[in-house]
N, C-alpha and C positions, 0 to 999 in steps of 0.2 A: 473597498480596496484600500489598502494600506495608503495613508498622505507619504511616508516618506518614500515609496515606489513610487506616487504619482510626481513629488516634487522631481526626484531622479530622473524622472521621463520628459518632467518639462526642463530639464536644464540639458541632456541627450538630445532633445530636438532643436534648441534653441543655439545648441555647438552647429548641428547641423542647418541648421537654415544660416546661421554667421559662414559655414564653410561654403557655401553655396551660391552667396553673395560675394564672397570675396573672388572665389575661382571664373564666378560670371563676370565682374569688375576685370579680371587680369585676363580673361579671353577679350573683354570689349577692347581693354586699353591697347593689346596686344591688334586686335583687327586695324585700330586706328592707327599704331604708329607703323603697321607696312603700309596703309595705305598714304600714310605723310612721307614715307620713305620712296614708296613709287612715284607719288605725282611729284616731288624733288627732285627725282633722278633727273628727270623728264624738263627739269629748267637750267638757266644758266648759274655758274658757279659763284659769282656775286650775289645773287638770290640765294641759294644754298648757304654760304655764307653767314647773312645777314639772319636766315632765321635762328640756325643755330646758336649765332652768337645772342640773341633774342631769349632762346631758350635756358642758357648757362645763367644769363642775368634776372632773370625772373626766380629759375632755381637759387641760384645762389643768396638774392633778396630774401628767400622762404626762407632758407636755411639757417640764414644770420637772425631773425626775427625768431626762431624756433629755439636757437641757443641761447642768446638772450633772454627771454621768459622764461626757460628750463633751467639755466645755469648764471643767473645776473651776475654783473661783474662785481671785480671786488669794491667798495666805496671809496671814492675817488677822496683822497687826504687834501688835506689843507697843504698847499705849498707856499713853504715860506721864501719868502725874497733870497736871491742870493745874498753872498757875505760882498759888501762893498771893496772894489779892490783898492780904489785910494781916496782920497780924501777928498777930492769934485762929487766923490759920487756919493758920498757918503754922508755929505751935506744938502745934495739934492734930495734923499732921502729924508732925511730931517726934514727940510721944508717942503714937503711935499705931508708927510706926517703931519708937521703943524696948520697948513690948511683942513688936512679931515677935522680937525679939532684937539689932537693929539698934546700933550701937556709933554714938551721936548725942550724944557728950561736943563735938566741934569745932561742930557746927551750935548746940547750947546755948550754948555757949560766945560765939560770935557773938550770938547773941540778947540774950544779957547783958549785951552792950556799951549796949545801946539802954535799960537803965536810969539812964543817965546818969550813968554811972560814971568821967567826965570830969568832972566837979565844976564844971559849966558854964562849963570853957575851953575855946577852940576848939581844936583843935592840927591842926597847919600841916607837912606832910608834905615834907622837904628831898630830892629825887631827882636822879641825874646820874649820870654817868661816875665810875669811881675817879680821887681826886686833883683834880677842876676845884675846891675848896675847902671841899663842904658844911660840916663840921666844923670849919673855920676861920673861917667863915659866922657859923657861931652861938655860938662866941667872942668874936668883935664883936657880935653882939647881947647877948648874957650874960656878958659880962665875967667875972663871978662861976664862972660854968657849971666845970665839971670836965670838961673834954673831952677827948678822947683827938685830936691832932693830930700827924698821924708826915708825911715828904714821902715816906716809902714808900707804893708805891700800892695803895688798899685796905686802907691803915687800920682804917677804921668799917667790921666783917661781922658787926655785931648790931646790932640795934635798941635805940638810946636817946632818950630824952626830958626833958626841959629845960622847964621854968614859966619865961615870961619875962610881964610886963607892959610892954607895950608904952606908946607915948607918951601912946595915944589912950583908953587904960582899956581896952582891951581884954588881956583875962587869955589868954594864948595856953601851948599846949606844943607847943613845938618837935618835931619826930620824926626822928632823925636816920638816914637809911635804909642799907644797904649799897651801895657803890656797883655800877652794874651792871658785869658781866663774872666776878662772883664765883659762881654759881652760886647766886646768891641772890635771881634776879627772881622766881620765884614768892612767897617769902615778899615780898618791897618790895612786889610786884602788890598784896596781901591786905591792908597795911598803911598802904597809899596806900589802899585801900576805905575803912579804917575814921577814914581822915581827912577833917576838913574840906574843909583845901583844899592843893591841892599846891603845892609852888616848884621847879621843873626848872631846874638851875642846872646852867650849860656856863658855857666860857671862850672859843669861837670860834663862828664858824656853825658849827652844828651838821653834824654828816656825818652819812651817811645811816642808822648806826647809833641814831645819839641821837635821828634827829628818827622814828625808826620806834617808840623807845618814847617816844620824848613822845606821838604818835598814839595810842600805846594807850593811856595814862596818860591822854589827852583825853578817850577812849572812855569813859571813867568817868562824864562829865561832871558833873565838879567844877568850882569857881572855881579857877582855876590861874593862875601869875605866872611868866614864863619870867624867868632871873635871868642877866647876864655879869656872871661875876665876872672878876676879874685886869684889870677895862677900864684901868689905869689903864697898861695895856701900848699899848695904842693913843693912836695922835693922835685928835683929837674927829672929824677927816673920815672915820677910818677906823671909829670907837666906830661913828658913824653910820651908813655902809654897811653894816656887822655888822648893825645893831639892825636896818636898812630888809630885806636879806635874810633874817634869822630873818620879821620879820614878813610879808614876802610869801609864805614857804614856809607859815603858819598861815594865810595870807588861801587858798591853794588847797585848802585842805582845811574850808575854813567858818567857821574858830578866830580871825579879823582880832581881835573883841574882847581874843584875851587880851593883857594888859600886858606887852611887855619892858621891862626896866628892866639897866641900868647901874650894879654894883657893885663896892666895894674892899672885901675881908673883910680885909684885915692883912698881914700877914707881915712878912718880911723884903725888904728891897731894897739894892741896893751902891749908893754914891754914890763920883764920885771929889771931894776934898777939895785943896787948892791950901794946900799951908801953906811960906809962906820962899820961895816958887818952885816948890818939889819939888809932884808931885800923888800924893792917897794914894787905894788905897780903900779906903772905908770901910763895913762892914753897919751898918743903922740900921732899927730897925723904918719898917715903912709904916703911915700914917694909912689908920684905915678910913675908908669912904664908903656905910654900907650904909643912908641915910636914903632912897635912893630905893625900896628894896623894905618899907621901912616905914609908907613911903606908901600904896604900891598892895596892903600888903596891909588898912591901913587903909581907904581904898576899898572894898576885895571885900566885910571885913563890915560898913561902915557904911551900904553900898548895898544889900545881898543877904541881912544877916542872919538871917533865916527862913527864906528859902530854902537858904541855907549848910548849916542842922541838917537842912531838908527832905533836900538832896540827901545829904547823909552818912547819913542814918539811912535811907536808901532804897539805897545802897551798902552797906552792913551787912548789911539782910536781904537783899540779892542775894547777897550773899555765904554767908549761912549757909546760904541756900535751893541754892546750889550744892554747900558741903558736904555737908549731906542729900543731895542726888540722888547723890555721892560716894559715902558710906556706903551708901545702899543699894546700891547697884552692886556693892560691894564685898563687900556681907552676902548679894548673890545669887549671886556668883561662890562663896564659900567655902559654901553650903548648895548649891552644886550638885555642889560637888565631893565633898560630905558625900552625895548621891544618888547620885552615878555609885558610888563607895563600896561604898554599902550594898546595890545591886544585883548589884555586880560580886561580892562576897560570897556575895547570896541564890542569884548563875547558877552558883556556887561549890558549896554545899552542894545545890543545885537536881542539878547531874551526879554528885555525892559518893553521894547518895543514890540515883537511878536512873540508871546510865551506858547510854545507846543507841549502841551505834558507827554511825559514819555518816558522811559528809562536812556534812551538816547542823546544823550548830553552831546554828542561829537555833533550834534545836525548843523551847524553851522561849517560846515565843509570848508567852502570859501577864505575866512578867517582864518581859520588852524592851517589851510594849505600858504597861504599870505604870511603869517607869521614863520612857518617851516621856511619857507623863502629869505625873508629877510637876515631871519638867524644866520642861514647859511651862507649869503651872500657876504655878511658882516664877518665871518670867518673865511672870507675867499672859496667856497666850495658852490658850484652849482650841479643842484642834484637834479636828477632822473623825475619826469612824473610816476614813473612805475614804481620809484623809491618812496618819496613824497606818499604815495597813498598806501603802500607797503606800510610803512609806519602807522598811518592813520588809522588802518584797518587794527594792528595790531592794536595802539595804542586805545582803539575801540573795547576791543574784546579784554583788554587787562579792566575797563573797567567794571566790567560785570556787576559782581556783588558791592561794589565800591558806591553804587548810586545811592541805596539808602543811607549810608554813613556819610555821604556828603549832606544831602539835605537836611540829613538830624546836625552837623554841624555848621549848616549856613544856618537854620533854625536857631541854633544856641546862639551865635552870635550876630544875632539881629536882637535877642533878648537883652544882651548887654548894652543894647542904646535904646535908654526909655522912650526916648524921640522919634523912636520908630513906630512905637504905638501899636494899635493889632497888625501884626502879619498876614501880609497876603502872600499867595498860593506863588505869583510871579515873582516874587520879588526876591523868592526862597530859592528859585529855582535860577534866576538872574547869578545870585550869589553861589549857587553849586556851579553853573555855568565859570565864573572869573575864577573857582578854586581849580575845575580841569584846565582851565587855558593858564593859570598859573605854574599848576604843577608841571604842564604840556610843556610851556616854554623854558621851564627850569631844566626838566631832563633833558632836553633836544641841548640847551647849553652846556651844559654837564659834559655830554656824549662828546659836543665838540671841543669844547676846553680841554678835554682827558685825552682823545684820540686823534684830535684835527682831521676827524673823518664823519662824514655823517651813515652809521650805520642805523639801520632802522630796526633792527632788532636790539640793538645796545641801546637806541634813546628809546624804545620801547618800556625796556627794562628797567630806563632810570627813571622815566614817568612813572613806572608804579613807587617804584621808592619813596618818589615825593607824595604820591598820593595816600602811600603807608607813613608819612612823617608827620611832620607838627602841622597838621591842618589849621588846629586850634588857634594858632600864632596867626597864621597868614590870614585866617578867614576875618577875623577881624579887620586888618586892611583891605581887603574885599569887599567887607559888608561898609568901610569909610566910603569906597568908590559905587556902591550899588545903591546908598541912600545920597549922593550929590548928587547922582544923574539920574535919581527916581524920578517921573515924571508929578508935575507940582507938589514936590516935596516942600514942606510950607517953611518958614524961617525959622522956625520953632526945632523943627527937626535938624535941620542943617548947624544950629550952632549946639545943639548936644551931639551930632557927630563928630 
């Protein structure tokens, strides 16, 4: 008889005996629930009640448990702290950080500013391009000042400061920033926070460089005063179309209010000179002209002044409140690195002491679910067992073909410490052991750094990466920790590792 007629005939019976089992199943069930329905009628309606309510809660247990397994949920994110609303809490923070261990010297630091450690003068934040004048700027305002002015560009790549009194009584300090291009925007960014009020000073319409960090410098929202200096290079129709386009380019982006103004800081200028006939030229300093930004900066605090402190001292603690989240980041990266560490160690002495041969590098269960633990905690996330081993399994199965390439690379680098002398079988397998609990703990961190979630398919995926990476590098530190805690490793050994 033909197999594929008989296969047809057993898979025909086999619908049929399933159809037959189910239809008997749903006559039985069906006999049972009249006969629960009869002997219920027949009680009282609290009893009725009580079982039915019995019944919903037991279903509905199934049901949740059914979708769950079927449909897991999505991976519970890292939640970061709220933003601090004022400044009790925002130092409770802080010291609450610096107990975990947390390195919160820069966010103090910030904090400290806001004791008013400006001697109640405002200070006035000088920003631009290298070379459009800042420092020759506030020369002509401080005559007196000690300023460092070169025509090389880039000059001023420190931050300095200058007490001027201005016309209007107001006690000002000048801040004379680096100019950008110097690899110094992140510190001006920080330094411009911690001022009052800014003065973005160019010598043309601005190009699209300058006017992208004026934007961010606006972002701050501070009182700001855009400054042309060297105007006195222009004719006034030209001064004017300058001044009308800076200010159109601020009118599209919401900023109309801020002041341009029109300044001379000084220098030097050539004249030619007419003596006897002959014509000479001559260098002669240039008369500054810098009353018009004296003006307007007089305006900003005799109009704004509460507001001025409000907005600085609310710039400060954004700022230190970013440091904090800085440092902690940074205190959670190096304790995690301090876990993947200490695991890769314990999976180290863990094979030292019972070697099982096997393609099965993961058998240490225990550990690798303890370190999943840690990691996540250390990023505020607590995961799921069903996640935890979701991982595990996968993270199983990526290694596959991966086992022999780790042992031929715990092998090589056992060879590179003559101190290690013949190879044993454990001690290869010890060292393949710290490189998957390495790699293990590097992608699980990876996953969380990058997502603040612990997905178990995503740190799956970053464990093979590491385990497709510089094994060669790491094994070596591996093979340092697998020959300290080799059991009577002799002294001999120990100092050529």
């Amino acid at each position: 008889m033909n197999r594929n007629y008989l296969t047809r005939l057993a898979i025909a019976a086999l619908i049929v005996l399933v159809c037959l089992l189910v239809l008997g199943g749903l006559l039985l069930l069906t006999q049972v629930a009249l006969n629960v329905f009869d002997r219920l009628a027949d009680t009282p309606a609290l009893v009725q009640f009580g079982f039915w309510t019995l019944v919903v809660v037991i279903a509905s247990g199934f049901l949740w448990l059914a979708v769950a397994l079927l449909w897991p949920r999505t991976p519970k994110r890292m939640v970061a702290p709220p933003d601090p609303q004022d400044r009790s809490e925002l130092e409770a923070r802080v010291a609450a950080a610096e107990e975990r261990g947390v390195d919160v010297r820069e966010a103090q630091a910030e904090l400290d500013r806001l004791e008013g450690t400006t001697g109640g003068a405002v200070s006035v934040a000088l920003l631009g391009e290298i070379s459009v004048g800042k420092s020759s700027l506030i020369k002509a305002l401080i005559p007196a000042a000690e300023v460092e002015v070169g025509v090389l560009g880039g000059t001023t790549q420190a931050v300095r400061r200058y007490h001027w009194d201005s016309e209007h009584g107001d006690r000002i300090t000048l801040v004379d920033l680096p100019g950008l291009g110097l690899d110094t925007d992140t510190a001006a960014l920080e330094e411009a926070q911690r001022c009052h009020v800014l003065v973005y000073v160019c010598e043309a319409d601005l190009t699209r460089r300058e006017f992208n960090a004026l934007e961010h410098y606006l972002a701050l929202d501070k009182p700001t005063v855009v400054a042309i200096n060297k105007s006195d290079q222009y004719t006034e129709s030209e001064l004017l179309e300058v001044k009308n386009r800076i200010q159109q380019r601020l009118a599209s982006i919401d900023r109309s209010a801020v002041p341009v103004v029109a300044v001379v800081s000084g220098g030097e200028q050539q004249i030619i000179e007419v003596v006897g006939g002959d014509e000479k030229r001559v260098t002669q300093p240039r008369t500054p002209e810098i009353w018009p930004l004296s003006e307007a900066l007089g305006d900003v605090l005799q109009t704004n002044g509460v507001v001025v402190e409000q907005l600085r001292d609310r710039a400060v603690f954004a700022l230190a409140h970013h440091k904090l989240l800085a440092a902690e980041a940074s205190y959670r990266i190096s304790e995690a690195n301090s876990v993947v560490k200490s695991y890769t160690r314990k999976a180290i002495l863990g094979a030292l002491a019972a070697v099982s041969p096997g393609t099965d590098i993961l058998i240490q269960g225990y550990l690798a679910t303890a370190m999943v633990r840690s990691l996540c905690r250390l990023y505020g996330i607590a995961p799921r067992d069903i996640d935890i081993e979701q991982f595990l399994d996968l993270a199983q199965g990526q290694l596959g073909k991966s086992v022999p390439l780790l042992l031929a690379v715990a092998g090589n680098g056992l060879k590179a410490f003559p101190g290690a002398g013949t190879i044993a079988g454990g001690l290869v397998h010890a060292v393949a052991y710290g490189l998957v609990f390495d790699s293990l703990g590097r992608g699980l961190k990876a996953t969380l750094e990058e997502g603040g979630q612990f997905g178990p398919k995503q740190a799956a995926e970053r464990f093979k990466e590491r385990l497709d990476g510089d094994l060669q590098v790491r094994a070596l530190e591996v093979v340092k920790l697998a020959l300290a805690h080799r059991p009577n490793s002799g002294e001999q050994t120990n100092r050529d590792a």
